[in-house]
ChimeraX commands (.cxc) that place a marker at each C-alpha (Angstrom):
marker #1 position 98.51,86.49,100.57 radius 0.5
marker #1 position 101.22,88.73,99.40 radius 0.5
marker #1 position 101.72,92.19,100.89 radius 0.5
marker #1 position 101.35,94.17,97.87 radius 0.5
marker #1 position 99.92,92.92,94.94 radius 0.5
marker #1 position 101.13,93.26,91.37 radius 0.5
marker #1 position 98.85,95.89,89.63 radius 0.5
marker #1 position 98.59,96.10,86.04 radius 0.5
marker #1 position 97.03,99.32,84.76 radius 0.5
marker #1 position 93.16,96.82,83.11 radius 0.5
marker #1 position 93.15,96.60,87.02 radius 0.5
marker #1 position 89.91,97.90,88.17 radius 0.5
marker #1 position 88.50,98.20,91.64 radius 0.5
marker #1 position 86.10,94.94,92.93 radius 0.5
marker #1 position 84.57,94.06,96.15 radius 0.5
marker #1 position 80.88,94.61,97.19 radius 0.5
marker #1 position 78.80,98.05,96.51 radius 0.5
marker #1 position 79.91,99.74,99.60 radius 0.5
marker #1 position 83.38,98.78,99.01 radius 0.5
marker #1 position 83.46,100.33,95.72 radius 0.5
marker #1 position 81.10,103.31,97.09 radius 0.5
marker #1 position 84.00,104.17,99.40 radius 0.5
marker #1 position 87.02,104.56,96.40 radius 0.5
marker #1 position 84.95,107.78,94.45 radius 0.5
marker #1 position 83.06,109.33,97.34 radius 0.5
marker #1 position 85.13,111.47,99.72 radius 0.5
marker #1 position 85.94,109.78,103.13 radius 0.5
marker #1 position 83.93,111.55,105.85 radius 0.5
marker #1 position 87.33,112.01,107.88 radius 0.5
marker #1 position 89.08,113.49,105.47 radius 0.5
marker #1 position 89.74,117.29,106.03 radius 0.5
marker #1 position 87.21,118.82,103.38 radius 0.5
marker #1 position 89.37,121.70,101.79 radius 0.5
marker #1 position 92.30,118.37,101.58 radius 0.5
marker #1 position 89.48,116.65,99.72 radius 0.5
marker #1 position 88.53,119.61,97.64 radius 0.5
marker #1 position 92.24,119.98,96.04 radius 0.5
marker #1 position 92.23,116.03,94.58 radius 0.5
marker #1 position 91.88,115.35,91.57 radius 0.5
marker #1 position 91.21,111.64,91.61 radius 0.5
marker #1 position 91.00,109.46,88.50 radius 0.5
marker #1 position 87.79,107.49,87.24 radius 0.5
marker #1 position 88.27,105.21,90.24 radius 0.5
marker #1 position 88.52,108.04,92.55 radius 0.5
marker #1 position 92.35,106.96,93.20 radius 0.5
marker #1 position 95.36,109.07,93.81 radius 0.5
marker #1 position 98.76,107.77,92.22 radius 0.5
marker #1 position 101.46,107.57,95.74 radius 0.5
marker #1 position 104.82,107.36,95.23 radius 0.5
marker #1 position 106.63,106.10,97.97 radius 0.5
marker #1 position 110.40,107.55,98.59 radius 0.5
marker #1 position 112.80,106.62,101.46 radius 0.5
marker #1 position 113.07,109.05,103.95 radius 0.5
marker #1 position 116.81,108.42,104.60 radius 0.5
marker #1 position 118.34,107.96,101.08 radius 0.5
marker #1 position 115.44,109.70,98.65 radius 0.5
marker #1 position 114.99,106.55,96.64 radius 0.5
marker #1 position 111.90,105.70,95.17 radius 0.5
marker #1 position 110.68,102.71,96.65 radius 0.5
marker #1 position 107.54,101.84,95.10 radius 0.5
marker #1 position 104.03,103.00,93.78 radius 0.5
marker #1 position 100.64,102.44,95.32 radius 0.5
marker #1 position 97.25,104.15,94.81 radius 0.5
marker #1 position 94.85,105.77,97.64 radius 0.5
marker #1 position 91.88,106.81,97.71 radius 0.5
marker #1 position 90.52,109.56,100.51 radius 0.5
marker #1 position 89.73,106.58,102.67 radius 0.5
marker #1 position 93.48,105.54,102.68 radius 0.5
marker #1 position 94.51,108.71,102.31 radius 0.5
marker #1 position 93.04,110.04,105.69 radius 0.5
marker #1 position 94.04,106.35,107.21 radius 0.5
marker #1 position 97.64,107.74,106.32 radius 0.5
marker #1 position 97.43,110.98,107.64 radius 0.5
marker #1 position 96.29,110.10,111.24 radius 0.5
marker #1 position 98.02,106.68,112.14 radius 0.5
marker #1 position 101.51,107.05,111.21 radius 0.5
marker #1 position 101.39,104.24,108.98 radius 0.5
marker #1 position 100.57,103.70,104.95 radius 0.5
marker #1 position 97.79,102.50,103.73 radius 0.5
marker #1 position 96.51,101.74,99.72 radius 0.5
marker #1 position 93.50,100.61,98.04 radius 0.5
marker #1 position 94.60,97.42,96.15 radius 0.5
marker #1 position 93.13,97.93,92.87 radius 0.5
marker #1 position 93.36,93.63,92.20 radius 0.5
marker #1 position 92.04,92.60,95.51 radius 0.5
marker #1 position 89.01,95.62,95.82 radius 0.5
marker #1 position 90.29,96.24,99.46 radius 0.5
marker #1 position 92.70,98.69,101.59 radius 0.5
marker #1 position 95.81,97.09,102.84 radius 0.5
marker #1 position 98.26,98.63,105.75 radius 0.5
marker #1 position 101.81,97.59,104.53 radius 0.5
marker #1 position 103.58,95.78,106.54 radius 0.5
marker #1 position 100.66,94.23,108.27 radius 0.5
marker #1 position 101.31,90.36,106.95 radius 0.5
marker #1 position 105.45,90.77,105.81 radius 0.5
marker #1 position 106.16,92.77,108.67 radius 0.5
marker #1 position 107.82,95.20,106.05 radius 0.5
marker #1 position 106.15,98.17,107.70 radius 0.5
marker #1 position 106.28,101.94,106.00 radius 0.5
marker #1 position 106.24,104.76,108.59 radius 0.5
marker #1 position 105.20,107.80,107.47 radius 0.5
marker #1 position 106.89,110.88,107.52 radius 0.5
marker #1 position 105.54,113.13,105.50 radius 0.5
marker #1 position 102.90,113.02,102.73 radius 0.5
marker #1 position 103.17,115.98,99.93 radius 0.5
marker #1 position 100.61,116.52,97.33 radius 0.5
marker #1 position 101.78,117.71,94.00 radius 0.5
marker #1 position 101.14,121.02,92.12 radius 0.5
marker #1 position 98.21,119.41,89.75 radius 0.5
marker #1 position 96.64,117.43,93.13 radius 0.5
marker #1 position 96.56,114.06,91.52 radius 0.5
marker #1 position 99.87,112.56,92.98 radius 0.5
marker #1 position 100.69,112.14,96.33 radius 0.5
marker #1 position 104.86,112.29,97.60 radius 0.5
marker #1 position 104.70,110.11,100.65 radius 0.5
marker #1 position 108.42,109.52,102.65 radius 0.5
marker #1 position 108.65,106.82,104.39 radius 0.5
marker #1 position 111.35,105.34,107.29 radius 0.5
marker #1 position 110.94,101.45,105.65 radius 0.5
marker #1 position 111.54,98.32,107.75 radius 0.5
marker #1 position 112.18,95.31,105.56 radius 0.5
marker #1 position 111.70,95.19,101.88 radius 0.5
marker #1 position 109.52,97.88,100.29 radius 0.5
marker #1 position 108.41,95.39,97.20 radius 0.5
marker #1 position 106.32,92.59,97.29 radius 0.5
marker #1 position 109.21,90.34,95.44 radius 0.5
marker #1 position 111.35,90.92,98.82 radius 0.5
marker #1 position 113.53,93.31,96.89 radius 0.5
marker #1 position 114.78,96.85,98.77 radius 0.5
marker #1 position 112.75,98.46,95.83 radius 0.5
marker #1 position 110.08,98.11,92.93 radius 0.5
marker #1 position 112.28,99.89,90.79 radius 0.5
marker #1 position 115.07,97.06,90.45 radius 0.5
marker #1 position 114.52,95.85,86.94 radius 0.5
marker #1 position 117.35,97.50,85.04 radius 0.5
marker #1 position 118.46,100.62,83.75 radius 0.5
marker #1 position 116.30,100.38,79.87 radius 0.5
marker #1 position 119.06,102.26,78.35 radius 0.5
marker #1 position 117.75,105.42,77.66 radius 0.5
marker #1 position 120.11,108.10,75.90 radius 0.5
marker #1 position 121.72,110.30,78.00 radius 0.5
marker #1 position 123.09,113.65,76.54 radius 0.5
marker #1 position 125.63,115.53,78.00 radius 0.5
marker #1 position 125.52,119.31,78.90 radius 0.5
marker #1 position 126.78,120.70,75.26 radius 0.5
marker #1 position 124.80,118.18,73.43 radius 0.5
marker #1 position 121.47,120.06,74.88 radius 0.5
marker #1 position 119.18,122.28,73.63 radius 0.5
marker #1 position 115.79,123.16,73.37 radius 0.5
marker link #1:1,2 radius 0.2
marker link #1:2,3 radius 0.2
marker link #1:3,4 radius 0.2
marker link #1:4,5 radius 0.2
marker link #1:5,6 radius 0.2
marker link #1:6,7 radius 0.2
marker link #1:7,8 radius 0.2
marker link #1:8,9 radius 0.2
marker link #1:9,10 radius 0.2
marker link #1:10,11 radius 0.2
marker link #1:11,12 radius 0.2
marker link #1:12,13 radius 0.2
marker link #1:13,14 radius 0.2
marker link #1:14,15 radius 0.2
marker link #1:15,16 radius 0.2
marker link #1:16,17 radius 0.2
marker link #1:17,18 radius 0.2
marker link #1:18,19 radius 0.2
marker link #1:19,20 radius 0.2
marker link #1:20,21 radius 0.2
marker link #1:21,22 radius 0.2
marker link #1:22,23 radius 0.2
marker link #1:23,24 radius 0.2
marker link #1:24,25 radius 0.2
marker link #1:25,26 radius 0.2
marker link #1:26,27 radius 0.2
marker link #1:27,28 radius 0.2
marker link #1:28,29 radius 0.2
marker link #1:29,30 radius 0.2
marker link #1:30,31 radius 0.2
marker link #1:31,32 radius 0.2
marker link #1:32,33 radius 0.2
marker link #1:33,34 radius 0.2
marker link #1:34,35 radius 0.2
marker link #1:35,36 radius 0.2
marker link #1:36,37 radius 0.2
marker link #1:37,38 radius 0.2
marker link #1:38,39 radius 0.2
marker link #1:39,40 radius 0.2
marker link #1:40,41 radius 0.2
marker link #1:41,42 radius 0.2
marker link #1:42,43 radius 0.2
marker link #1:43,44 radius 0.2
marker link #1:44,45 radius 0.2
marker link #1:45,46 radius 0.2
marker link #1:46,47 radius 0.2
marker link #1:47,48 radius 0.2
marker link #1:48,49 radius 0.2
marker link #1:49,50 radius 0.2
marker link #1:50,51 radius 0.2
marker link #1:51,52 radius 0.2
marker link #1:52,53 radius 0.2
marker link #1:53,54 radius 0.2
marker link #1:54,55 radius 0.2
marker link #1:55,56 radius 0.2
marker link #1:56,57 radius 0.2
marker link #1:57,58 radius 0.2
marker link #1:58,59 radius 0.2
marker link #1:59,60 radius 0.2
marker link #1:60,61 radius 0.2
marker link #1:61,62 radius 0.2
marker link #1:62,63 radius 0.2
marker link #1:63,64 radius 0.2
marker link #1:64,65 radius 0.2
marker link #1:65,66 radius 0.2
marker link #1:66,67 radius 0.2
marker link #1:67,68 radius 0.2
marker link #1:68,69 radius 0.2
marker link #1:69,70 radius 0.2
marker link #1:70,71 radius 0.2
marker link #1:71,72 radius 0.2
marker link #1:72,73 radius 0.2
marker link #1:73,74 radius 0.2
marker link #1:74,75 radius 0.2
marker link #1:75,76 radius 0.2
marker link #1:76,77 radius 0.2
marker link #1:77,78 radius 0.2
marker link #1:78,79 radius 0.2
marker link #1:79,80 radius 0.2
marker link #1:80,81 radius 0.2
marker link #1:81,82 radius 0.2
marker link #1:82,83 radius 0.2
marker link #1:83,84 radius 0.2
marker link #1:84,85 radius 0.2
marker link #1:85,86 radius 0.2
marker link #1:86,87 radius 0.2
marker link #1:87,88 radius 0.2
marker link #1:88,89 radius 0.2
marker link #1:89,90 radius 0.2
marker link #1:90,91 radius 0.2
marker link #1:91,92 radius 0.2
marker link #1:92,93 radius 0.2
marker link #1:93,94 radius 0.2
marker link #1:94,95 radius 0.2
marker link #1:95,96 radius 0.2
marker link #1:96,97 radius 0.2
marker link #1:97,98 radius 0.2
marker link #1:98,99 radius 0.2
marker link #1:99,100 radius 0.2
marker link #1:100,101 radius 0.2
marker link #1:101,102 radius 0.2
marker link #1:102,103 radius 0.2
marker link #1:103,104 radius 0.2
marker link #1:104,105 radius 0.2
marker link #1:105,106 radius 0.2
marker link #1:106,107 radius 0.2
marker link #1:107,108 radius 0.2
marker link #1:108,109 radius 0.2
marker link #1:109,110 radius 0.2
marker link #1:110,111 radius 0.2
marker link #1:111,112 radius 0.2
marker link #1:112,113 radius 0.2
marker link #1:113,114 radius 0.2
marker link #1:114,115 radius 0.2
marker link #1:115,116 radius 0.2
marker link #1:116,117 radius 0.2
marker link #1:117,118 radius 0.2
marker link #1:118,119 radius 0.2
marker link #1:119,120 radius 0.2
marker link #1:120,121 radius 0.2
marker link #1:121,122 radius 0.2
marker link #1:122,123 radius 0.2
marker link #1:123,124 radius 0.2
marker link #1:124,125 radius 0.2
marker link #1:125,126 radius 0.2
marker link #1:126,127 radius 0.2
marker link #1:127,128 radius 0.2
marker link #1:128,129 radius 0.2
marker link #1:129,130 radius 0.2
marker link #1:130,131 radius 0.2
marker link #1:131,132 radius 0.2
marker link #1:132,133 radius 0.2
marker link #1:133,134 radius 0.2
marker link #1:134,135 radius 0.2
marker link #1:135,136 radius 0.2
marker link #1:136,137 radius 0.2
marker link #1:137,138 radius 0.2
marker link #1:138,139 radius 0.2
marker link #1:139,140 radius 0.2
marker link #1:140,141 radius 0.2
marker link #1:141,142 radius 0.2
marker link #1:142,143 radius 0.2
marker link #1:143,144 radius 0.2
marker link #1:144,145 radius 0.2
marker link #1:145,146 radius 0.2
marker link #1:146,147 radius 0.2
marker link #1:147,148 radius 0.2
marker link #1:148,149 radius 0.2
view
């Protein structure tokens, strides 16, 4: 089974009632005013995105909920909620390609999470350094005099 699966956004949490229970209702362990400033969406899911701690690159992007969240906080290590598979997943735990935390930010609107990581091994589930490896899409670039409001 891969480390992280491929998410598409029709994705939609599975598993049994408790399983599913646990993505919108706020994990007991989580600190309550922490839980009080998310703003989850319909799933009760946080967007993370995952930047190296070393060179600032974004590495990939992976959802939480306060489960995985507070599993994050207090271990050291990152975990998601798989959205395909309808279960929480500790990276590194079957590649090896472990993400240690250090530090977890939550943006101004409380619906994204910043975590920096110190990676060991590939951060993507192709084996690649990064998700974000597909190609520049060529988007146009304007210079400082051709800007303006």
């Amino acid at each position: 089974m891969p480390d992280r699966p491929a998410d598409t956004p029709a994705d939609t949490p599975v598993g049994t009632a408790s399983t599913a229970a646990s993505i919108s209702a706020p994990a007991a362990h989580l600190d309550p005013e922490l839980a009080a400033r998310l703003k989850r969406d319909g799933a009760g899911l946080l967007t993370a995105v995952v930047q190296d701690a070393t060179d600032h690159r974004v590495l990939m992007v992976g959802w939480m909920d306060d489960e995985a969240l507070h599993r994050t906080l207090s271990t050291g290590r990152v975990t998601y909620w798989s959205r395909s598979r309808g279960e929480y997943w500790r990276k590194g735990d079957t590649s090896g390609h472990v993400q240690w935390v250090r530090s977890v930010a939550l943006d101004c609107d409380g619906d994204t999470l910043l975590v920096t990581v110190d990676q060991v091994g590939a951060a993507c589930h192709r084996g690649t350094d990064t998700c974000f490896d597909g190609g520049d899409l060529g988007a146009l670039v304007l210079d400082a005099a051709e800007r303006t409001a």
